[in-house]
N, C-alpha and C positions, 0 to 999 in steps of 0.2 A: 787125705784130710778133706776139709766140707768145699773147700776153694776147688780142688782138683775135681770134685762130684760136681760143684757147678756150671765150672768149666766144660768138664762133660756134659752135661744137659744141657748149656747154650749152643755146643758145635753140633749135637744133634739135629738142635731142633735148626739148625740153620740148614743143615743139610737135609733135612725135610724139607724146609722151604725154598728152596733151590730144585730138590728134584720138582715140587708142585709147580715153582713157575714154569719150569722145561716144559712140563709135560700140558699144561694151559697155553704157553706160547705154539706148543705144535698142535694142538688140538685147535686155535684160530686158524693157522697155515692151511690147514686140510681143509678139502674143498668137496668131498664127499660124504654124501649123511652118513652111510655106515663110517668112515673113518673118523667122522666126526663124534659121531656116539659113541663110539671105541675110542675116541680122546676125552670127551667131557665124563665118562664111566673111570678111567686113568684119572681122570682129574680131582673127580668128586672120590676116589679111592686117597690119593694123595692129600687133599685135606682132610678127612682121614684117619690117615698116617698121621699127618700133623697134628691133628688136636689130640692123639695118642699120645703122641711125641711131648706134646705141652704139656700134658696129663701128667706125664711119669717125671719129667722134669721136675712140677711142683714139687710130687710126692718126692723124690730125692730129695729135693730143697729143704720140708718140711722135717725129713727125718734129718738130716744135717743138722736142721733147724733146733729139733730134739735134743740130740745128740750132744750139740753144745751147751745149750740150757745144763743139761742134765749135768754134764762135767763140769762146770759153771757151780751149778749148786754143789757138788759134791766137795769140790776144792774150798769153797765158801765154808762150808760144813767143819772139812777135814782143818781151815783156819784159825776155826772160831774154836775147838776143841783142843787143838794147840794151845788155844791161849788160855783157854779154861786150865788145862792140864798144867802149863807151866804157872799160874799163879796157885794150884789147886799143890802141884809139888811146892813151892815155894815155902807156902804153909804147913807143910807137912816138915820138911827141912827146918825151917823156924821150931814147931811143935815138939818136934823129937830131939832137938839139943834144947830145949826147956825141961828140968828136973820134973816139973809137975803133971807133965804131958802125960796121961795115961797108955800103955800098949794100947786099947782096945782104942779110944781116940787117933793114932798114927793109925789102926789100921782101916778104921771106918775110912780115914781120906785116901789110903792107898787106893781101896775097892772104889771110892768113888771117879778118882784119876782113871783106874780101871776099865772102870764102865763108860768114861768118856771116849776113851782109846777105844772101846768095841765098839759104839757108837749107837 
């Protein structure tokens, strides 16, 4: 679910941030230009990572984000069609124990009930 997808994209990106400070706290400690450029190349590789990490993070969030809108409306949808249907049956139940109800009139509301249910 979209909790467990978030969850996942915050431990990431923590653990991105974690590896970057490792790797910036040893890139201070070093005391040699070459190990030093070989730390801050590590380092500026790691932020990076990171803002990869933040990147993809969003993008999950956003599709999560989608994803529940989407179900959101559909259930919305599929409610409101319920309720159509059952007052759309109602009348049709009403209509058809009335003597005067024509077949062709029950069946117009059947197909419209119908066509509600198809959506």
């Amino acid at each position: 679910d979209s909790t467990s997808v978030q969850r996942a994209a915050v431990l990431g990106v923590i653990v991105a941030a974690v590896l970057l400070t490792s790797w910036v706290v040893k890139g201070r400690g070093d005391q040699h230009k070459t190990a030093s450029a070989e730390s801050q190349a590590i380092a500026t590789e790691g932020i990076a990572l990171l803002e990869e990490a933040q990147t993809t993070a969003n993008e999950i969030l956003d599709e999560a984000e989608r994803q529940a809108d989407e179900i959101l409306r559909r259930a919305r949808a599929d409610a409101a069609a319920i309720v159509k249907e059952a007052r759309i049956g109602g009348s049709v139940k009403t209509r058809a124990a009335v003597p005067s109800s024509s077949p062709a009139e029950v069946d117009r509301f059947r197909a419209e009930a119908q066509r509600i249910r198809e959506g």
